[in-house]
Each structure stands twice: as C-alpha cells, then as structure tokens.
C-alpha positions in Angstrom: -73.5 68.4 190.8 -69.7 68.2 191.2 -67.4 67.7 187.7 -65.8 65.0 189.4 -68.8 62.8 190.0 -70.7 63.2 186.5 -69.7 60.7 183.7 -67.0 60.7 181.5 -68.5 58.1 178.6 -72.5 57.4 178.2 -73.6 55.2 176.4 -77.7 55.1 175.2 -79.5 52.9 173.8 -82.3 54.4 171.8 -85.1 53.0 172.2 -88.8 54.0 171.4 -89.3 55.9 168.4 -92.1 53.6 166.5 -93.9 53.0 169.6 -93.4 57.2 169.8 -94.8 57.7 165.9 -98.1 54.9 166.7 -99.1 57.3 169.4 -99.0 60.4 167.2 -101.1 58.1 164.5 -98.4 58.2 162.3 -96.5 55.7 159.9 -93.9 53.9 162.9 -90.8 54.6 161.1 -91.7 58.4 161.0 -90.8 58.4 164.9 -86.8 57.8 163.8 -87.0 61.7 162.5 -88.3 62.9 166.0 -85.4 60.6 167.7 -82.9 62.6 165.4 -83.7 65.4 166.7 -83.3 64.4 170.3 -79.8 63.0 169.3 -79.1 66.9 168.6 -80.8 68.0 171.8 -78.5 64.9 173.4 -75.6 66.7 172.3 -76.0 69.8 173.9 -76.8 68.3 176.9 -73.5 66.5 176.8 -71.5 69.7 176.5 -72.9 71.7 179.1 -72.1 69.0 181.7 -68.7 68.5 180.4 -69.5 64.6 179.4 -66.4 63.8 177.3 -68.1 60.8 175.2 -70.9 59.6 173.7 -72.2 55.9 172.1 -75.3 55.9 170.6 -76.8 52.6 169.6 -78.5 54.2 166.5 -79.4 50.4 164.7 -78.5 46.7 165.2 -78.0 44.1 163.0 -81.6 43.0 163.6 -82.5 46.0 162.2 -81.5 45.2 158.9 -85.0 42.7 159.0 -87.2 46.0 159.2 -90.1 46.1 156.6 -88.7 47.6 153.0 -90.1 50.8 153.8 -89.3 51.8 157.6 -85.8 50.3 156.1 -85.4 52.7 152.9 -86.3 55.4 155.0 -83.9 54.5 157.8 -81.0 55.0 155.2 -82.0 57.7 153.4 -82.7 59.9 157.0 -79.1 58.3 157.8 -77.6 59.2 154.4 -78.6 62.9 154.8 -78.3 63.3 158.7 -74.0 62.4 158.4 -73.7 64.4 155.0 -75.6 67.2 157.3 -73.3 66.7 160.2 -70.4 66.5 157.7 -71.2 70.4 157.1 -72.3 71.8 160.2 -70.1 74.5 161.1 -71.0 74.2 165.1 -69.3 70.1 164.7 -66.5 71.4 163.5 -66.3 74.7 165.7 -66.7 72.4 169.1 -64.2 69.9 167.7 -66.6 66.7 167.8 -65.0 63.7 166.4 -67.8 61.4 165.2 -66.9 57.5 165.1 -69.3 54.3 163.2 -68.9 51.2 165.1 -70.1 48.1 163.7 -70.4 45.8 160.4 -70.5 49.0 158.7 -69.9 47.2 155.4 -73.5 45.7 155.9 -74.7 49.2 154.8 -75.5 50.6 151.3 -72.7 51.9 149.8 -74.2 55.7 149.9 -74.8 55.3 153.2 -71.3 54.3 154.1 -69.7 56.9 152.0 -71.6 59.6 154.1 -70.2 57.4 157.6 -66.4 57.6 156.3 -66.6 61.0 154.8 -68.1 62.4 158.2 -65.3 60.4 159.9 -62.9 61.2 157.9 -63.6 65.0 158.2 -63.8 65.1 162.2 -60.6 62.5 162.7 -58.4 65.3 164.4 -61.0 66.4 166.6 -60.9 65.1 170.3 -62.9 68.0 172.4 -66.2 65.3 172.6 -66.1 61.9 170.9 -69.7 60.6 169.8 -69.6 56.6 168.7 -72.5 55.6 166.2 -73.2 52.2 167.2 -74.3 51.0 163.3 -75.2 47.6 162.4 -74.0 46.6 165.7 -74.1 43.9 168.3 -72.9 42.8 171.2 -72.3 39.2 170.6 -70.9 40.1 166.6 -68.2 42.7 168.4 -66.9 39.5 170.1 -66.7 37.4 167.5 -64.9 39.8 165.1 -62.2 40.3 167.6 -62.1 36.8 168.3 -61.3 36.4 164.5 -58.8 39.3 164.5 -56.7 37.7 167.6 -56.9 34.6 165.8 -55.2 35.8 162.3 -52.5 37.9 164.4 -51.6 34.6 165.7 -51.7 32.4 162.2 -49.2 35.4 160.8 -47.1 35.4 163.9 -48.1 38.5 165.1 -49.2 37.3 168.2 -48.7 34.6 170.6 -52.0 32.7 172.0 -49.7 33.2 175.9 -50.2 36.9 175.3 -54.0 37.1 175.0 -55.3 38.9 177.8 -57.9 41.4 178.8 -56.0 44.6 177.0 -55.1 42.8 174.2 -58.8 41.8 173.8 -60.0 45.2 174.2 -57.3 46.9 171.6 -59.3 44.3 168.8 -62.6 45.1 169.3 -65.1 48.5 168.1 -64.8 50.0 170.6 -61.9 50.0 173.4 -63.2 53.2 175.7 -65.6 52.5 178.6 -68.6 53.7 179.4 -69.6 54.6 183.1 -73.1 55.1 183.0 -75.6 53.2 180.2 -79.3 54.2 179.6 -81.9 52.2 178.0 -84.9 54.1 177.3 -88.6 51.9 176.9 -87.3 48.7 177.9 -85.0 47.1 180.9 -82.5 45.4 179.3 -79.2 45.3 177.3 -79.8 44.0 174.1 -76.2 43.3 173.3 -75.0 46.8 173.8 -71.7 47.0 174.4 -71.3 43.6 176.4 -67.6 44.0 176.8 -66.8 47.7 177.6 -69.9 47.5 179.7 -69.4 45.0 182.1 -68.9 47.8 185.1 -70.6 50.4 183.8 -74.0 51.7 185.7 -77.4 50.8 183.8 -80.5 53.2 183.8 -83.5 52.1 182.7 -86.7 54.1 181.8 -89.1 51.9 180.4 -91.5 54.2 180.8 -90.1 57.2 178.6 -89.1 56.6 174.9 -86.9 58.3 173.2 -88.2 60.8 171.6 -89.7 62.2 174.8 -86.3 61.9 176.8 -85.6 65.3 178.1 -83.2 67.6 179.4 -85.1 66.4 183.2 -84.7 63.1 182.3 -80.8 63.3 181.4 -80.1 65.3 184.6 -82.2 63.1 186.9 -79.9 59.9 185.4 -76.2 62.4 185.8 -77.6 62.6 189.5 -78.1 59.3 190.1 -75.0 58.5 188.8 -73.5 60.8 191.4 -74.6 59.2 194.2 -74.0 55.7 193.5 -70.9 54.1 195.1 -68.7 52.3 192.4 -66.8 49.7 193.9 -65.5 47.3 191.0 -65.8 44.6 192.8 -63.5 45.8 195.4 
C-alpha cells in the first residue's frame, strides 16, 4: 500500500465491548478491559503504517447514564489506564501526545487529574497525536463553540461579519480532520465528530466488535481507503 494513499487522521468509534463480555458469559462492563487492550494493539498498528493521528470515541455523554457499577468501573479502568500511560516509557520514547476532548469537567475529579496530568506530560510531543473523545458529542461540540463565538463577540473580540468556517473550526474540540472514520458493531455515526467529519470516509463493520477488531480488519479498512476516489464535492 503506497504512504501517500493511507490516512493521515482516523478516527474510531468503539463500539462492542458489552455485547463482546455477554458472549464470554461475563458481567458486560468487563468487555471495556478487553477493548483496552485493543486500544494498545490499535496503536501499534498506527505506527507501522505511518498514520499521524488518532481519535478514539472512548465514552459519550450518554454514557454517564450507565448502571452504578459498569459506571464505577468505567472510571476506575480509566483512572488507572492514563496514570499507566502517564508512565510508560514506550509513550514517551515514540513522542505520543495524548489529547481529552469533550465536557471533561463532567468527570470525577480523580479521573480528570489522571487526563490533565497525562496531557500535561505528553504536550511537547507531536511524532503521533491520539484524541480521547471523553464525555463527548457531536451535537454538545457545536453548541460549546457556538457559545464561545458568542462571548468573543459580547467582549469585542470578534465581529459576527467574521464568523466563517475557520473561525468555527479554531473554537471547537477538535480542529484536525479525519480522513477515514470506523464504526465497529453498528452503521452509524452517533454524533462522532459531526463537524470535522463531514468529508471524511466511513467504514462500518457491524459485524465485528471491538474487541475482536484485528490487525486484518485495520488493514482491509487502510486498503479500502486507498482505493476510494475523494472528490470533495469537486
């Protein structure tokens, strides 16, 4: 597969990981620690093929309505996966820069302390950039740029003749693009990135969930990619 024709930014949603544990027989939330591990395989996969950036929709602000339990043990596998990351030598060796993009605030306060120290601690790295989409969603990302274009222009900062598509992008999460997005278990969106998205190439595989993605499975969705013919409208 030629450099020049494998993405630059992917974006996953992932998808699949209770469904993944009730197959095993197992509690549902126990599947989230079989989908951290794939996240790891993930980023090995990344690096081989040269794939510059990552976003990960890791958990929605639906999520937040899990039962107690799956919920407490959602932040707790959270907590200890970004203090882990915060400390692994091979992060800091490959220079990965780790974002959290979202209502971050939403989350306990241990679990944000882990997000901003692992941030803070990979800031000056820009060899592979992974985005943790945390209490995110699409239609929320909107809205709380909306709100920051609005108080730029009640302090003066801003003039409503200026708004335009850049200045749009600049106030929300995110402002890079993805070029190809995959959706593992299900066929659509769910609010993922509804604004850098908007050209970027969609992969579904409602079939596969996420813990069972593979290395066949990532390759088969680069190759894909490759031969598609991106127009833009043009």
């Amino acid at each position: 597969m030629e450099e020049s024709k494998v993405p630059k930014h992917i974006g996953i949603i992932l998808d699949g990981n209770r469904r993944f544990a009730k197959r095993l027989m197992l509690k549902p939330f126990k599947g989230h620690e079989w989908g951290y591990k794939k996240v790891k395989n993930l980023f090995e996969w990344c690096k081989e093929y040269k794939i510059n950036e990552l976003t990960l929709y890791a958990f929605s602000i639906e999520n937040f309505n899990r039962p107690k339990e799956e919920f407490e043990f959602l932040m707790k596998l959270f907590e200890n996966a970004f203090a882990e990351a915060k400390n692994d030598k091979k992060i800091h060796e490959d220079k990965v820069r780790i974002n959290f993009i979202g209502r971050i605030y939403m989350f306990p306060e241990k679990v944000q302390k882990a997000m901003h120290k692992l941030m803070e601690s990979t800031k000056d790295y820009s060899n592979f950039i992974v985005n943790f989409a945390m209490a995110y969603g699409g239609r929320a990302e909107i809205i709380d740029a909306t709100k920051k274009i609005a108080q730029q222009i009640k302090e003066g900062e801003l003039n409503i003749d200026e708004i335009n598509e850049r200045v749009f992008s600049k106030n929300i999460y995110l402002e890079s693009e993805p070029d190809l997005i995959i959706r593992t278990s299900e066929r659509r969106l769910s609010g993922f990135l509804l604004w850098q998205g908007s050209y970027a190439e969609i992969q579904f595989l409602p079939e596969v969930l996420w813990p069972e993605f593979s290395k066949e499975h990532f390759v088969k969705c680069l190759e894909d990619y490759s031969n598609r013919n991106r127009r833009f409208g043009k």
